[in-house]
N, C-alpha and C positions, 0 to 999 in steps of 0.2 A: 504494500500500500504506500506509493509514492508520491507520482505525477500521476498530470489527469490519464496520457496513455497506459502507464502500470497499471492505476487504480482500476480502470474500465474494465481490463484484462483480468487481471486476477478477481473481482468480482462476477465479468458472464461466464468467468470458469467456475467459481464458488459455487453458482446455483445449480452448477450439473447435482445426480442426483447418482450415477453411474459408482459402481463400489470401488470402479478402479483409478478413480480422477484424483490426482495428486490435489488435496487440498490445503498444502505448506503453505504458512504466509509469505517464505522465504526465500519460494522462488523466482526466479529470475527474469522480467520481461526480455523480451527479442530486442528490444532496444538495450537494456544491459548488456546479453549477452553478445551484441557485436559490436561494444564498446563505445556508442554513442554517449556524449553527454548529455544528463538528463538537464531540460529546460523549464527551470525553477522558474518561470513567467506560467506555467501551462498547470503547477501547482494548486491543489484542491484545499479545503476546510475539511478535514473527514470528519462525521458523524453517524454514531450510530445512536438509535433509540431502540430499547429494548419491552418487550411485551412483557408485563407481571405474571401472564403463565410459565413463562420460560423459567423464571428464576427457579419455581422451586423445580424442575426438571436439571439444576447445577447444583443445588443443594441437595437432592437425594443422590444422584450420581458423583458426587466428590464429596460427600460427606462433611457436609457444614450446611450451617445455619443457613439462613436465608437471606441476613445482612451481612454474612460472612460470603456467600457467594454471589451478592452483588457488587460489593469490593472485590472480589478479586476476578469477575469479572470485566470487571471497568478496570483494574489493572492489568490483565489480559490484554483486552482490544489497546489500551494508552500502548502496552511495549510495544506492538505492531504498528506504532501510526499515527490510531485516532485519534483526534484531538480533542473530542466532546462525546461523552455516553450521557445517553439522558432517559427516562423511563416514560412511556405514553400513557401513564395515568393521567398527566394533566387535559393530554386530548382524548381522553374515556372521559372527563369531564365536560365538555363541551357538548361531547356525544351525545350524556345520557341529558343533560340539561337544557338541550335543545329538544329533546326527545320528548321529554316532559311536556312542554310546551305545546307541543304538535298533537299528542294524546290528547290533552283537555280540550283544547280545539275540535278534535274529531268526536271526540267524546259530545260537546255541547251541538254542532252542526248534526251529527248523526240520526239520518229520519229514513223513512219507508223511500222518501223519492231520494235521498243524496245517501248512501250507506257509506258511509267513509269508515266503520269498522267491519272485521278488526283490524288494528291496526299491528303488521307485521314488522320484526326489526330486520334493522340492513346494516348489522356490523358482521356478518358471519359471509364472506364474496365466494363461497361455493354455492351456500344458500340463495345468493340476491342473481350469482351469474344462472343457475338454474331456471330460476324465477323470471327472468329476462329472456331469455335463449327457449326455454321448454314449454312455459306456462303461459309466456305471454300476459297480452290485459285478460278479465279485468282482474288476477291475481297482483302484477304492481301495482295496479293503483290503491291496494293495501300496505305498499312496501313504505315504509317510515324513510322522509327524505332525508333525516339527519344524516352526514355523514359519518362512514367509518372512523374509528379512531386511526385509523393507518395515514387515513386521508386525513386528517385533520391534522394528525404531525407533521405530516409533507409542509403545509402550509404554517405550522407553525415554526418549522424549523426553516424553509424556503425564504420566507415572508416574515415574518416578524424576530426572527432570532438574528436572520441574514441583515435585517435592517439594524439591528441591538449595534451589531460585530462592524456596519458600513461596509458588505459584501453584497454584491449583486446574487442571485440565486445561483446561477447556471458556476459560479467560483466555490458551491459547496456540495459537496457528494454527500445523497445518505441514506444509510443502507438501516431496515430494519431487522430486527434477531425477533421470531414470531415462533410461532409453535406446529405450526400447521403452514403445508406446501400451497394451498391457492391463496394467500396471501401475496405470493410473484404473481400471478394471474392478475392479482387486483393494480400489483403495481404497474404491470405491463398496459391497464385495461383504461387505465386512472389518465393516460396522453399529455399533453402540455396543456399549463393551465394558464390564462391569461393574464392573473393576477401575480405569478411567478414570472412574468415578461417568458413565456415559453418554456420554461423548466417543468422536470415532471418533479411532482412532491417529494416522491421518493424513488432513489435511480436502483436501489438494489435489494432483494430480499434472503434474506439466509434461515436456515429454520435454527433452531437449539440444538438438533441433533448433529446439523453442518460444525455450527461455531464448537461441537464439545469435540468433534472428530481435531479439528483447527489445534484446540487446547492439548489435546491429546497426544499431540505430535509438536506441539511446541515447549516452552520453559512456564511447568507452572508456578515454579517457585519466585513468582514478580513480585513486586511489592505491590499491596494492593491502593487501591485508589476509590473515593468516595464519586459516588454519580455524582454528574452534573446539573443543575437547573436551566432553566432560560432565562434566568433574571442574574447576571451581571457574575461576581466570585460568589455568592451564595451555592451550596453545595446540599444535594438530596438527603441528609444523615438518618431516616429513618423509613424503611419498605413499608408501603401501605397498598391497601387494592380497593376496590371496591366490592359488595353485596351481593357476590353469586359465588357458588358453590367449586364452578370452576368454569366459570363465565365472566365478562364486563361490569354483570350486577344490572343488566337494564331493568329487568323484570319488575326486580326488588325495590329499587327506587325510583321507578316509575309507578307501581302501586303504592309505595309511599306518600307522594306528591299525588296523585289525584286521587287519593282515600282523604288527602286533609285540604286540596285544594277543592273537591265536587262535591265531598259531604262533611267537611270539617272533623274530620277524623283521622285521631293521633293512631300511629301502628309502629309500636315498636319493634314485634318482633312478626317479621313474614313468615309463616306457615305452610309449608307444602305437602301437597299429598300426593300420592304417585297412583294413577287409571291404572293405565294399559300395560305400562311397565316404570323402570324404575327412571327412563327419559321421558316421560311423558306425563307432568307434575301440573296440580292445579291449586290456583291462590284465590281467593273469595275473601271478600265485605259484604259480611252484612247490615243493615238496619233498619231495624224494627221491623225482623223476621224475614227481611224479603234482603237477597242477593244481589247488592245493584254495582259490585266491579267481581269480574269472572275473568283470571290472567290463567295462562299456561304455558310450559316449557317445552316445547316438543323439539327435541334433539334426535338427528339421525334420520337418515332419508326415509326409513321405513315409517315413525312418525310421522316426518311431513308429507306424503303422501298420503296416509290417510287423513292428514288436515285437509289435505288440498282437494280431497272429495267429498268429503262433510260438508265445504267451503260451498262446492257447487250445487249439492244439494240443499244449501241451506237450510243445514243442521250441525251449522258448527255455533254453541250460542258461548262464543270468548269474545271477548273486547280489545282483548291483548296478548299475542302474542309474540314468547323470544325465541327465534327459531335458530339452529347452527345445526350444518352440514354433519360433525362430527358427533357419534354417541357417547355421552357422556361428558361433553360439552368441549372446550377449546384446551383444558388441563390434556383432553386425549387424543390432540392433533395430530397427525402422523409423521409430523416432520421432529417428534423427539420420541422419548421412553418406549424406543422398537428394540425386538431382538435381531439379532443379525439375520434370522428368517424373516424377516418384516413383518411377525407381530408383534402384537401388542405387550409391554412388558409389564405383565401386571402387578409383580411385588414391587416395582417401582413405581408405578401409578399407585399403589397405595400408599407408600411414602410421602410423596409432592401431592395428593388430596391432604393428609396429615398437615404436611407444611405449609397449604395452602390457605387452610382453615388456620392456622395459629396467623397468618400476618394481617396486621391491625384495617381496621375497617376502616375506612374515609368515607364522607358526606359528600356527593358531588358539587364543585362550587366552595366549599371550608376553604379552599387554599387563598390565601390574602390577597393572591393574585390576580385570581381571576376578575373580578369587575373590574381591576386595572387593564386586563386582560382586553375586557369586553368595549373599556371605555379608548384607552390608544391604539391598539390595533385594530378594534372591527366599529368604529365612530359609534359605538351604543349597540346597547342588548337586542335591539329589534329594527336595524338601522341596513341599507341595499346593501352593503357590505358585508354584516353577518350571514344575511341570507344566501349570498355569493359562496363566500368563504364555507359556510358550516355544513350548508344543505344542497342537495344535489337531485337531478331527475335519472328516471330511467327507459332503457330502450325496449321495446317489446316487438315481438318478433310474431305475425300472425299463429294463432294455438294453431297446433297439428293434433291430427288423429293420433292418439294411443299413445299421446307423449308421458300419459302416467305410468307404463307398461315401460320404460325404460329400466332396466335394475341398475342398482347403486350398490 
């Protein structure tokens, strides 16, 4: 990880997936090896942001804590290069808290002639490219426009971090560490954005199983280093996540906020119950006997397809749903805790759920930054800019015959 030619290269080589692809940070560009000098004008800002499911897939496989292996993975990546690790909880904040918004919205507009529920989430890009590509309308026009938190660090790290540093976008490379393989898909799918003057948000994607192969073959004995912020020398000193299980948490604190924004009701603790199976969980408020918010988690293509036929039958009666491609939600991504057969490793997935659950909860919106956040970068909470920046549309593709009949 050098200049911009190195960086490029040993990045579209990273995301190979092939067992036999040298993934040494250490190797050598075709420009080193026939002795050209590198041209320090052509130099990058490396960054990487990291996803909170990743962590604890470092911490049960190297055996440490989980503010133990986000030090030393941010010590990690610094000896290679990078010059900023940062964690995209702050853009799972935006995520869910634009989310929020759009909810109660659809929630009050919601009638026999305009049905704008349920309303479906669009942070999971296996789940939303499905839904675009297979399903067609009118299944998006339930799909929640906030954008993904992958999307929204592009922009934060492109666009407002680039503007912090007085860096034009297209002078910072930045690659996210995610947990699951269609996250490249999203960054591939995500093009140049205008507000980046042409830059994509984010130019590389690696999953946790890539970056631990990486470690594996490098010196792990670094000295470690605390994540990074976007706000100036302040530094991340303590792992938080948000309110799912081994999810973003949209669910949970989006029936949070319109249990006390539609019926002024406090819910401390969300309650789940499991239907069909143990992905397929439902949340309910009551008052005064009667059921008036009905959410559910349907994880796993075998769930969302029978959502998606309930749907058309109308006989699906949810208001909200959080949907991911992956069973057992994003902690079970495929891009980490595999066996060298490419399954699933399951005494290690019950480790990093352990781990998962012990790291401290955050309130979307708590970090001091944010209304700073909302007020210099996006000109106010509900201002063309936010909507720009936060929320996005999508493409539908005429339904085809028997597109539910596809296996996953």
């Amino acid at each position: 990880m050098k200049c911009e030619h190195c960086t490029r290269k040993e990045c579209s080589k990273k995301t190979k997936t092939d067992d036999q692809e040298n993934l040494s940070a250490d190797a050598p560009s075709s420009a080193q090896e026939n002795g050209e000098k590198c041209d320090t004008s052509k130099h990058k800002v490396l960054v990487v942001s990291v996803c909170p499911q990743s962590l604890p897939y470092f911490a049960a496989k190297f055996n440490l804590s989980v503010t133990e292996a986000s030090r030393r993975l941010c010590g990690f990546l610094k000896s290679l290069g990078v010059h900023y690790v940062f964690d995209t909880t702050i853009a799972t904040d935006f995520s869910i808290l634009e989310s929020q918004k759009e909810f109660v919205r659809r929630y009050r507009q919601h009638s026999e002639e305009e049905r704008t529920l349920p309303m479906l989430t669009s942070a999971c890009p296996g789940w939303v490219r499905y839904a675009e590509r297979v399903l067609g309308r009118p299944i998006t026009a339930h799909l929640c426009t906030a954008k993904s938190p992958q999307q929204i660090m592009g922009s934060l790290v492109k666009d407002y971090f680039a503007r912090q540093q007085n860096l034009s976008p297209e002078k910072i490379f930045h690659i996210i560490v995610a947990p699951c393989y269609d996250k490249k898909l999203e960054a591939l799918q995500e093009g140049a954005l205008p507000a980046l003057h042409g830059s994509r948000g984010t130019d590389c994607v690696l999953t946790s199983g890539e970056i631990a192969q990486i470690m594996e073959q490098g010196d792990l004995s670094v000295k470690d280093a605390t994540i990074d912020t976007l706000f100036g020398d302040l530094k991340e000193d303590k792992v938080t996540r948000h309110d799912g299980a081994s999810s973003d948490g949209h669910l949970a604190h989006i029936f949070r906020h319109a249990a006390k924004e539609l019926f002024n009701e406090d819910v401390e603790e969300v309650t789940y119950r499991a239907l069909r199976n143990k992905d397929f969980q439902e949340v309910t408020l009551e008052k005064n006997g009667e059921v008036v918010l009905r959410f559910a988690a349907a994880y796993g293509f075998r769930n969302i397809q029978n959502m998606i036929l309930k749907l058309k039958k109308g006989k699906f009666p949810y208001h909200f749903v959080e949907v991911l491609a992956c069973a057992g939600g994003c902690l079970n991504g495929r891009g980490q805790a595999q066996t060298p057969e490419g399954q699933a490793d399951k005494a290690l997935l019950r480790q990093m759920e352990g781990i998962y659950a012990d790291i401290p909860v955050r309130r979307p919106g708590s970090s001091a930054h944010m209304q700073e956040l909302y007020q210099e970068w996006l000109e106010g909470i509900n201002s063309p800019k936010a909507q720009e920046v936060l929320h996005t549309t999508y493409q539908s593709q005429e339904h085809r015959a028997h597109s539910l009949d596809i296996k996953w």
